[in-house]
C-alpha positions in Angstrom: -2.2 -4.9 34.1 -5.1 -4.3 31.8 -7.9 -3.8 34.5 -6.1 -0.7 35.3 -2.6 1.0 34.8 -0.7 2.2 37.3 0.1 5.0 34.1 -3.3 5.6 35.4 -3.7 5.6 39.0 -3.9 9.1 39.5 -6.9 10.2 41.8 -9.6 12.0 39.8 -12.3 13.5 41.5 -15.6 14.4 40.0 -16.8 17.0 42.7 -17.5 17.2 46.7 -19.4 13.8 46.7 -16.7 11.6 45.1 -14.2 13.3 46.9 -16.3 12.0 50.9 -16.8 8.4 49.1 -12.8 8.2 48.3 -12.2 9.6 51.5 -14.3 7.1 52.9 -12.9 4.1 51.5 -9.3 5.5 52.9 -10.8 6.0 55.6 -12.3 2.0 56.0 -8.7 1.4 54.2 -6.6 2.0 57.2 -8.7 1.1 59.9 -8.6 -2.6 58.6 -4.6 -1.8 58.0 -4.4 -0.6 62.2 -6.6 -3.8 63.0 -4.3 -6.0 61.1 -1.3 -4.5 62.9 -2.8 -5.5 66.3 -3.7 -8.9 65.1 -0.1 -9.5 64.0 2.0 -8.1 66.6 -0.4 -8.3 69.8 -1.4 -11.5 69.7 -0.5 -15.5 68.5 -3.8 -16.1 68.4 -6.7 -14.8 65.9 -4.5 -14.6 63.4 -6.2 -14.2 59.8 -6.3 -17.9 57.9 -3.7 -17.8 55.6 -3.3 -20.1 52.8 -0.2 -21.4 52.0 2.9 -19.5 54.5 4.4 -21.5 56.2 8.1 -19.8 56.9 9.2 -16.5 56.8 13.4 -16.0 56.2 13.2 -15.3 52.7 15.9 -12.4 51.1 13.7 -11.4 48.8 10.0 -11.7 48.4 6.8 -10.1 45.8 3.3 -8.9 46.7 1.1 -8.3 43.9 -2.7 -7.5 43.9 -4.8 -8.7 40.2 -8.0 -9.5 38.7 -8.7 -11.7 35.8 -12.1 -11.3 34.2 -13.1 -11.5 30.6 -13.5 -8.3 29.6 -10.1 -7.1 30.1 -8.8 -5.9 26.5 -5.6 -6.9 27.2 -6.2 -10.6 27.6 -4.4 -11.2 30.6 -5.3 -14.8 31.2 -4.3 -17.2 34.2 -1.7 -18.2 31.4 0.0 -14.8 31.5 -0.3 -15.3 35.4 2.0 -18.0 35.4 4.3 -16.9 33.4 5.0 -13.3 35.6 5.6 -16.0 38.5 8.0 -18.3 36.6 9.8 -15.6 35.7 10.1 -14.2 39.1 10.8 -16.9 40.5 13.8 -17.4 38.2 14.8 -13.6 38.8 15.1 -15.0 42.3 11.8 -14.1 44.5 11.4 -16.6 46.5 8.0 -16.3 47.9 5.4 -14.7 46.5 1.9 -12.8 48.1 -1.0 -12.9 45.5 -4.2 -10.5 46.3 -6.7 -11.8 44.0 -8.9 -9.4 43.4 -12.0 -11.5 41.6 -15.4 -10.4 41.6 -17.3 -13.6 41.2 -15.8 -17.5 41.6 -15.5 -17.4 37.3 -12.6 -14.8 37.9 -10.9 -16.8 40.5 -7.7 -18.0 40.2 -7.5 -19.7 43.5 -7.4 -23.6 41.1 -5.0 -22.1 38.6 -2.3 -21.4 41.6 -3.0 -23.7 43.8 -0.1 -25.6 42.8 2.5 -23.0 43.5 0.6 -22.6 46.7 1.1 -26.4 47.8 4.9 -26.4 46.6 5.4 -23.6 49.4 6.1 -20.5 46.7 3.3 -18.7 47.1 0.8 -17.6 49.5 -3.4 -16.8 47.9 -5.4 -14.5 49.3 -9.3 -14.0 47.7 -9.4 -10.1 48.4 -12.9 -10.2 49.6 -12.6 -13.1 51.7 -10.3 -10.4 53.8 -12.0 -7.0 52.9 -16.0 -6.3 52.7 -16.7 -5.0 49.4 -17.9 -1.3 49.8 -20.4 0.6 47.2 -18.4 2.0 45.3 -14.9 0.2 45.8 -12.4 0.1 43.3 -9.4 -0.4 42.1 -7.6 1.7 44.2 -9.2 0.3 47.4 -8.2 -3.1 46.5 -4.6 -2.1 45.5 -4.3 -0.1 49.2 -5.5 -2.5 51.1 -3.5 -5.6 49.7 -1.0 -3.5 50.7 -1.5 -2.9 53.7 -2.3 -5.8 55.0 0.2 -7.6 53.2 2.7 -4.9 55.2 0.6 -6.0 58.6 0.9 -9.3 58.0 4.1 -10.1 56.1 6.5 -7.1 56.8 9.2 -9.3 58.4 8.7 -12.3 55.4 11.6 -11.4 53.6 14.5 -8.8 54.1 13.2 -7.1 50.6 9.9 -6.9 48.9 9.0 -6.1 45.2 6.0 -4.5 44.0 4.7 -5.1 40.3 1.6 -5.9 38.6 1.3 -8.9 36.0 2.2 -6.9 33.0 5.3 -5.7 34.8 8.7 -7.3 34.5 12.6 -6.3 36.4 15.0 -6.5 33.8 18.5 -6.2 33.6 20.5 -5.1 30.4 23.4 -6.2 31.8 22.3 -9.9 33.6 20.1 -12.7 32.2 21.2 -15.0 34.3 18.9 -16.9 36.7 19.1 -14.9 40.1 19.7 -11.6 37.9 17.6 -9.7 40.7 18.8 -11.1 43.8 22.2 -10.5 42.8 21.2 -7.0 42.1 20.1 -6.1 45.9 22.8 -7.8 47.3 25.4 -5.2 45.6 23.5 -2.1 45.2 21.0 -3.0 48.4 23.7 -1.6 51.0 22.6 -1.2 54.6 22.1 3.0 53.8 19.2 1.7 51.6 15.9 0.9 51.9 13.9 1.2 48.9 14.7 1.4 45.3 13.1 2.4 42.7 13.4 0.9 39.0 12.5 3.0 36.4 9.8 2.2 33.8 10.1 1.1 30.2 7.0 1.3 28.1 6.7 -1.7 25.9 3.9 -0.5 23.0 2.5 -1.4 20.1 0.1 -4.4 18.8 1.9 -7.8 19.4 3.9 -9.3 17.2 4.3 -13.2 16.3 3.2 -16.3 18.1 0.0 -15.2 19.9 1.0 -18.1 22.1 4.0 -16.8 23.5 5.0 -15.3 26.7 3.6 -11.7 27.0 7.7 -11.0 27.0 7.6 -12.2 23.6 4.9 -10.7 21.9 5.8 -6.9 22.6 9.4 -6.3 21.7 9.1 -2.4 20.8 9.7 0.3 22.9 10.1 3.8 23.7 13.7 5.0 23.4 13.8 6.1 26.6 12.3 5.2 30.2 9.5 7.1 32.0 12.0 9.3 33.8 14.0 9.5 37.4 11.9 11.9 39.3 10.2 9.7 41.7 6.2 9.0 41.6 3.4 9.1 39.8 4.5 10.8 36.6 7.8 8.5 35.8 5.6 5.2 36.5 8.5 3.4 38.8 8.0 0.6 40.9 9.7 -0.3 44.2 11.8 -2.9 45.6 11.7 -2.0 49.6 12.6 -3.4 53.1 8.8 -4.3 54.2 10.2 -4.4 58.0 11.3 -0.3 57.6 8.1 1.0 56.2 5.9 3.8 57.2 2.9 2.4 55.3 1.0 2.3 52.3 1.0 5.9 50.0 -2.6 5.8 49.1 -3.2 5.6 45.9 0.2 5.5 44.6 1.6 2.3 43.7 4.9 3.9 42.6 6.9 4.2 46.5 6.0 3.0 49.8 6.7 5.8 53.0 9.7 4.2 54.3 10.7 5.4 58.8 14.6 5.5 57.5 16.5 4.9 54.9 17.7 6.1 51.3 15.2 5.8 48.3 17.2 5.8 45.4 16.5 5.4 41.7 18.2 2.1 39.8 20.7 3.0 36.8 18.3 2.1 34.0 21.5 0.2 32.6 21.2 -2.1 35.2 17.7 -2.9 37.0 14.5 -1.9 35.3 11.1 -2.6 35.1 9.6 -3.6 31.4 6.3 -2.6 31.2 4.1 -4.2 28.8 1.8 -1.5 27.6 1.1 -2.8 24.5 -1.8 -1.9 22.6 -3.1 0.5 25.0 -0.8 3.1 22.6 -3.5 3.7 20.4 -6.7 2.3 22.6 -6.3 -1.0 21.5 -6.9 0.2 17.4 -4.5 -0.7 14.9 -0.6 0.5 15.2 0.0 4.3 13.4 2.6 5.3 11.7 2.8 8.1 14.4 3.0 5.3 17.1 5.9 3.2 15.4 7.6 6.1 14.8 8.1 6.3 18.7 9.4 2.6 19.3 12.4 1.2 19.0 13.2 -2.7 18.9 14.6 -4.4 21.8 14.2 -8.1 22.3 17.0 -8.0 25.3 14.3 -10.1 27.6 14.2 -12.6 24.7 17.2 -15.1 26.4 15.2 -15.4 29.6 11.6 -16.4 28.2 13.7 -18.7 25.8 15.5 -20.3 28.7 12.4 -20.6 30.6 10.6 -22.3 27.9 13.5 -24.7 26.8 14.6 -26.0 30.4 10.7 -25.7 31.6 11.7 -24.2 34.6 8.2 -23.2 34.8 7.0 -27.0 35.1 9.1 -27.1 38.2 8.5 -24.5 39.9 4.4 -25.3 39.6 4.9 -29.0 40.6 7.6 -29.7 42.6 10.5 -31.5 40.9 12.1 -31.5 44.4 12.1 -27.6 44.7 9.6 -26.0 47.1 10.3 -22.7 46.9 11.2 -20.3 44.1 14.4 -18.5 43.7 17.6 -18.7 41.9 18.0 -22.3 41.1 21.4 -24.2 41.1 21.9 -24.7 37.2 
């Protein structure tokens, strides 16, 4: 995502008095986490207004917090919005939680979704119609709260969760199919596990071609070799979890959840990964070096699906109806 990175999410102090303000906004952080717990499971009544659930069930399910505002270098746009829900939809989420983070109603997204919202597939949530905005807040108070209250609220919505920003994408080397990631938690997802982590490809350089493709489209060069296997921060993985066996929220680290039992294990590269779209953030968003191309490798492997998407519009149906409510692996 080009507000921040999750590359960047590391928590940098600049001496005592930054450290009590981000200590504070933890603090704030899990209070409205423990209040949101007793809302859910102590009462039937008081519930927070929620726009758009309407039936939990689901197998597998995404929660992603994201702002769109016009000075974001990266340009993501409520185009490039739609398109990271088409094609999870056609990975086979079927429900999806969306934090919008806005600032001000000209960053809303809230008319840009709200079909998806009224065809059942996702639930909207304005971040600070839920959470008081705090001197100081940021990024990483808006990314631990969703969170947690998505946890509070929506830890028995599906039997797994997945966890990625808008620039972020599962992939599988080995299956393009529609339902490629559904398929993959139902064979590697065994009872012994509870979260699993998919390791991160980088996806750099300047893009390439139509400007008016998918984001999938325009960066086709990588680096030869994911982020690594060690789990957290450094290797930028993502997680696919049980919501319903979590611990909670690690602050400030996007990359795992705390789960009460379980295995954590890392995905095969070769078969479940995450693409991350870093794009021009290589060289700060200057022109590609020779010292940065040198680095990449080609790999248009996601190619099939964006042109499947496209050609069938899958995404047309999915954002108004054609008879299916819900997202997920479609019977083609």
């Amino acid at each position: 995502m080009a507000r921040f990175s999750p590359g960047r999410s590391s928590w940098h102090g600049n001496g005592c008095g930054d450290l009590g303000r981000k200590c504070l906004l933890l603090l704030v952080a899990w209070l409205i986490f423990l209040a949101g717990l007793i809302v859910h499971f102590g009462s039937d009544s008081g519930a927070p207004s929620i726009k758009g659930h309407k039936r939990d069930g689901f197998f597998l399910v995404a929660v992603i917090f994201n702002r769109v505002f016009a000075a974001d270098l990266f340009n993501i746009t409520s185009f490039e919005c739609r398109q990271w829900i088409d094609y999870m939809g056609s990975a086979g989420v079927e429900h999806i939680y969306w934090y919008d983070t806005a600032h001000d109603e000209s960053e809303s997204q809230e008319e840009s979704l709200r079909p998806y919202v009224e065809s059942g597939a996702l639930t909207y949530h304005r971040f600070y119609s839920l959470f008081p905005k705090l001197e100081g807040s940021d990024f990483h108070y808006e990314q631990d709260n969703s969170y947690a209250h998505f946890l509070a609220n929506y830890n028995r919505s599906g039997v797994w969760a997945i966890e990625m920003d808008v620039d972020e994408y599962p992939f599988s080397p080995t299956d393009t199919n529609p339902g490629f990631l559904a398929r993959f938690l139902r064979t590697t997802g065994t009872s012994e596990v509870s979260q699993i982590l998919l390791q991160c490809m980088l996806f750099m350089g300047n893009p390439m071609g139509d400007p008016g493709n998918w984001v999938i489209e325009r960066y086709q060069r990588r680096k030869r070799e994911s982020e690594g296997t060690i789990p957290g921060f450094h290797s930028r993985q993502k997680p696919i979890f049980r919501p319903a066996l979590t611990e909670g929220v690690t602050t400030f680290d996007p990359h795992k959840f705390v789960m009460r039992i379980g295995a954590t294990i890392v995905a095969e590269e070769e078969e479940m990964r995450m693409n991350h779209y870093w794009g021009p953030r290589l060289t700060d968003f200057g022109p590609d070096t020779p010292e940065a191309v040198a680095m990449l490798v080609e790999d248009s492997g996601i190619q099939p699906i964006a042109s499947y998407l496209k050609r069938t519009k899958i995404g047309d149906d999915f954002r108004y109806g054609s008879g299916r409510p819900r997202l997920g692996p479609l019977p083609f």
